[in-house]
N, C-alpha and C positions, 0 to 999 in steps of 0.2 A: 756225639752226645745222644744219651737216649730221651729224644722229647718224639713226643708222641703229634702224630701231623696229620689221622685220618681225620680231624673233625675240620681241619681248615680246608681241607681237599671234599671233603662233604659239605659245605656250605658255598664252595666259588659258584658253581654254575645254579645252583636257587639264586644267589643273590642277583647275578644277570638277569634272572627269568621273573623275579617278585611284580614288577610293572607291569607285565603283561601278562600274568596271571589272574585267573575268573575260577572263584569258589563255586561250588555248586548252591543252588539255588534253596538245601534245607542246612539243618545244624546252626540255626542261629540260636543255641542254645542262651550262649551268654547276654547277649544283646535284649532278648527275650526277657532273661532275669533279671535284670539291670534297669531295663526298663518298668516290668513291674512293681520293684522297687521302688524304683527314681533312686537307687542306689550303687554303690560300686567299694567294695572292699579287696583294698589294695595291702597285703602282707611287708612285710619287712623285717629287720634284725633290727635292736637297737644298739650295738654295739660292734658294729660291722665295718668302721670307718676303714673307706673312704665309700666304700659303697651304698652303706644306710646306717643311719644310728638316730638316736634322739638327740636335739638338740637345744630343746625347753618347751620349745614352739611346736614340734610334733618331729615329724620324719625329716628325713635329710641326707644328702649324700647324691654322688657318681648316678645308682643306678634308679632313686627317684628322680635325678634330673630327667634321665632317660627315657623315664615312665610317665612323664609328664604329656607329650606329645599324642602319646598313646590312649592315657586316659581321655585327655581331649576326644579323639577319637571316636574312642566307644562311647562317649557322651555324646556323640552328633549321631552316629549309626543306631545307638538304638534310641532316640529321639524322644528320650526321656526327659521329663520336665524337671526343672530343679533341683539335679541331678546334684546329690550328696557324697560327697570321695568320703571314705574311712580308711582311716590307716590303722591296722595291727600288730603289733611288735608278734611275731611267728619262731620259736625255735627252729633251728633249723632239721630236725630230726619229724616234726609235725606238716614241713611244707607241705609234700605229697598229699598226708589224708584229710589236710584240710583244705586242698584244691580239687580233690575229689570228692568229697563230699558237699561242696560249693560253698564253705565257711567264707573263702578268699578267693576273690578272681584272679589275683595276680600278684606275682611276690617279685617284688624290686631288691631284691639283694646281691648276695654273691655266693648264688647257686650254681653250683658245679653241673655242666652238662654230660650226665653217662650214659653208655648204654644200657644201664639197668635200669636209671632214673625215666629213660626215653619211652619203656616200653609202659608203662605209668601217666608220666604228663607229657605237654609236648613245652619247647624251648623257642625263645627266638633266635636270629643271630646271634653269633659271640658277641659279648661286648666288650671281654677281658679274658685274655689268658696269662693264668696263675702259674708260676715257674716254680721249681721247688730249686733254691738255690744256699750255698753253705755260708754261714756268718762264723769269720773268725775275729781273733786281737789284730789291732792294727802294729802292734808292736812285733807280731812275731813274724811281717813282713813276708805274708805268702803270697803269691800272685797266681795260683793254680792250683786244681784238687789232686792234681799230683802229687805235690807235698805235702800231701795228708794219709800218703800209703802209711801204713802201718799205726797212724794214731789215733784215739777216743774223740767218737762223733757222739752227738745225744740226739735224741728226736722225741716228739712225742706220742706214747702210744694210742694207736688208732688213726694216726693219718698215713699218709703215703709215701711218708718219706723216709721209710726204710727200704721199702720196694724200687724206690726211685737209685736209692744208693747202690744196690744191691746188681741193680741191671746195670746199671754205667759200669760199675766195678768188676763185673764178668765181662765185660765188650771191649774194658782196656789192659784187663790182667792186674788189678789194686786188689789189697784188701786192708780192711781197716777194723776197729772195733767198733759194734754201736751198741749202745746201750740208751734205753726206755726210761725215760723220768713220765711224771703226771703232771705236771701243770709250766707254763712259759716259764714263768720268773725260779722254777728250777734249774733249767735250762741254760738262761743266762747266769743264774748263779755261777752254774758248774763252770758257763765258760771263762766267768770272771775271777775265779780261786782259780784257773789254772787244772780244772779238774777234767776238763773235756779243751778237745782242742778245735770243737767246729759241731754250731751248731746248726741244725738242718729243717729248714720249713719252707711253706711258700713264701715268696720274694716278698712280697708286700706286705706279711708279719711281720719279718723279719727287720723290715723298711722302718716300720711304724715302731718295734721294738728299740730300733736304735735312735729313734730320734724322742724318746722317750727313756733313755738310760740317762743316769744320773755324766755322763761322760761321755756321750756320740760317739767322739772321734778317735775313743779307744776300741773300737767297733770295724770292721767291712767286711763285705758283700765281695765273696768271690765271685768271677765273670761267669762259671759257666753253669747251663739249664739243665737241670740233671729230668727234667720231664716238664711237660705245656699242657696246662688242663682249661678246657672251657670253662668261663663263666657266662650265664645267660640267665632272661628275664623268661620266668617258666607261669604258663599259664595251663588251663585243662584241654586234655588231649580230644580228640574226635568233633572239635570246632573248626571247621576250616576257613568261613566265616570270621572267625578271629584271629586265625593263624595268619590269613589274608593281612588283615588289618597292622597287625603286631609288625610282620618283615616289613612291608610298608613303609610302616613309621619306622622301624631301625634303618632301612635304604635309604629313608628320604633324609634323616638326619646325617647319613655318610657324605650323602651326594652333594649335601646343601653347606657342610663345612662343623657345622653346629657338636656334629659327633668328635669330633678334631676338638672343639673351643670348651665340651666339656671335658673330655679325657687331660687336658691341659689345666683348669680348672681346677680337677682333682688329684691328680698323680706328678703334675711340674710343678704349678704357683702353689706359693702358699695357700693353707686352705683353711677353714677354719673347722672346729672353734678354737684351738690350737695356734691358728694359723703358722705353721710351720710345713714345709716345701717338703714332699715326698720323695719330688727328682727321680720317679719312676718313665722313662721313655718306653714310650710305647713298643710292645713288644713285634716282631718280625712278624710273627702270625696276626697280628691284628692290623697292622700296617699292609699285609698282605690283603687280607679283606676288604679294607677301605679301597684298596686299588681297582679289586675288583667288582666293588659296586659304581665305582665312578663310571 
């Protein structure tokens, strides 16, 4: 399979190293402004579930649980009085230059870790890697993307999962048709008339997609990962002081079990406001990281 594994192999030996690591003693940029404030503006999606969304009450989700411990955090470090969290709802195309121009300290969502994004902001640990994997009928009884040589895949244009098809299918000798629609509920249209035979996103749309169709179990998730993309909590680059802080807190929640209790939380039990069970297992690569922060 073509899943991509440099960024799991880029993060084992930092996470060993996070506890016994010493910032240097300038760049307490954020800390600085946070403190001046007595404020802290935390970014987000509001339609991001399971990772942030709006809930009535404000923010919600996977990756503000995550950011909780954090925010604490920089609430004690820069020893700001009556320290005020704000939450933002942030498109995701605005992260970047509203983290660089210091609008938002920190975007709790499900920000894709790249190497173009990296040379911009910086990231914390993964907290999730996004698989791009194929949703076919459950009636037509496939059990592999083998048996989808030769038939209509859909995708949608502008994400990665033509790329992703495209690699797997030159590394096993397949080929197949795809073709570009504009928005989700085209998508599963097509697959529902019969008009495509397999449609193709990251796993957890896809998840959420089916447990949102008028008929689920006319619905599944082929087994295999046609690519693994990081998700991570991205904050502003050339703090080290923070960067310090941020691994920290993602370590300390690996080590202490808590990172396990929310990923369970949101991707196995039921969750709300739904409350309907995702039954996403945590994936190899993240499983793998936990290992090697313990």
């Amino acid at each position: 399979m073509a899943i991509r594994m440099h960024s799991t192999r880029r993060w084992m030996v930092p996470l060993v190293l996070v506890l016994m690591a010493v910032p240097p003693a300038s760049a307490q940029a954020t800390f600085d402004k946070v403190k001046s404030r007595s404020q802290l503006v935390v970014g987000y999606r509001e339609n991001a579930f399971p990772f942030s969304f709006a809930d009535g009450k404000g923010a919600a989700g996977y990756s503000i649980d995550l950011c909780a411990p954090i925010i604490e955090r920089i609430g004690q470090a820069s020893s700001a009085k009556n320290l005020r969290v704000v939450y933002q709802a942030v498109e995701q195309e605005r992260v970047v230059s509203l983290l660089k121009s210091g609008v938002i300290d920190l975007m709790c969502a499900n920000t894709s870790d790249t190497d173009a994004r990296r040379k911009l902001v910086a990231f914390s640990p993964p907290i999730f890697y996004a698989a791009v994997r194929v949703l076919v009928r459950s009636s037509d009884k496939l059990g592999s993307l083998d048996q989808l040589a030769g038939k209509n895949l859909v995708v949608l244009g502008g994400t990665t999962a033509r790329n992703a098809l495209n690699t797997h299918a030159a590394s096993q000798g397949l080929k197949w048709k795809i073709a570009n629609v504009l928005e989700h509920d085209a998508a599963m249209s097509q697959l529902s008339l019969r008009q495509a035979d397999g449609y193709v996103r990251d796993d957890i749309l896809l998840v959420n997609a089916v447990l949102t169709a008028k008929n689920p179990a006319d619905f599944v998730l082929l087994p295999e990962r046609l690519s693994s993309e990081p998700i991570a909590i991205v904050y502003r680059s050339g703090d080290p002081a923070l960067q310090k802080l941020v691994d920290l807190s993602i370590v300390e929640s690996m080590r202490s079990g808590k990172f396990s209790q929310t990923y369970e939380k949101w991707f196995v039990k039921p969750a709300p406001p739904a409350n309907k069970a995702l039954n996403l297992p945590m994936s190899p690569e993240l499983s793998r990281l936990l290992a090697a922060a313990r």
